[in-house]
N, C-alpha and C positions, 0 to 999 in steps of 0.2 A: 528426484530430489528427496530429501529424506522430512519426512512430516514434519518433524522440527524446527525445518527451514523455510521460511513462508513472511509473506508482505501483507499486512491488514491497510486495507483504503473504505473508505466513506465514500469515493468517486466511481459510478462507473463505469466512466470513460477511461482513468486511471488503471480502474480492474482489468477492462477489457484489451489494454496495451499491456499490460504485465503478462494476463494469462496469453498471448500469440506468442510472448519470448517465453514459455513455456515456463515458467517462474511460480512456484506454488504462490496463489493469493488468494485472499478474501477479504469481502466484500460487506462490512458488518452494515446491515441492514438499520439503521439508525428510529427506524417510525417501527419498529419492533422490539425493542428493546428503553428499558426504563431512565431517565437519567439520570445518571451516578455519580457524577461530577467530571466523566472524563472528558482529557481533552478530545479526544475521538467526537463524540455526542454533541460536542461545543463548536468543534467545524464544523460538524456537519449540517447544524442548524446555523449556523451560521453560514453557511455558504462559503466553507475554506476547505481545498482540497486538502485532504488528511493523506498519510500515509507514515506505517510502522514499520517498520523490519526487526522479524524475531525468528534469534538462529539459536541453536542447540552449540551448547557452552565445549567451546574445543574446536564452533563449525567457522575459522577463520575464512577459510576461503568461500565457502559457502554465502557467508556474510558479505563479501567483497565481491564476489559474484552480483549478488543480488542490486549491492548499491551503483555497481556498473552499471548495470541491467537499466537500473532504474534512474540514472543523473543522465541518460540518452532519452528515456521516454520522457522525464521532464521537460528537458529541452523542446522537444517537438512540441508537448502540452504546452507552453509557455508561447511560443512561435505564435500555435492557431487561438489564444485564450486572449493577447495581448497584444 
């Protein structure tokens, strides 16, 4: 995948389902970082799974890739969460 292409989560149980479908992600580290006002920083203290997807402008399919990818791992997170 091309560096551009990539899922930021605050979960990481979320992280660790993304990176086995081999899906660039990352994992912003929330007790390391200042708060800013984002929504990121606010789930995460909060206790709400977060998740982004940011694709490099052009990366349609990359982008539709990725939200496959990831409305299947939701599903299974939801299953054992609920």
């Amino acid at each position: 995948m091309d560096v551009d292409d990539f899922i930021l989560t605050t979960d990481r149980s979320l992280f660790n389902r993304i990176k086995e479908k081999n899906i660039n992600v990352v994992c912003e580290d929330i007790n390391a970082i200042r708060d800013d006002g984002s929504l990121s920083v606010y789930a995460a203290r909060n206790k709400i799974p977060y998740v982004n997807i940011e694709a490099e402008h052009q990366h349609f399919d990359e982008q539709l890739q990725m939200l496959m990818v990831l409305e299947d791992i939701i599903k299974e997170y939801r299953q054992e969460y609920h």
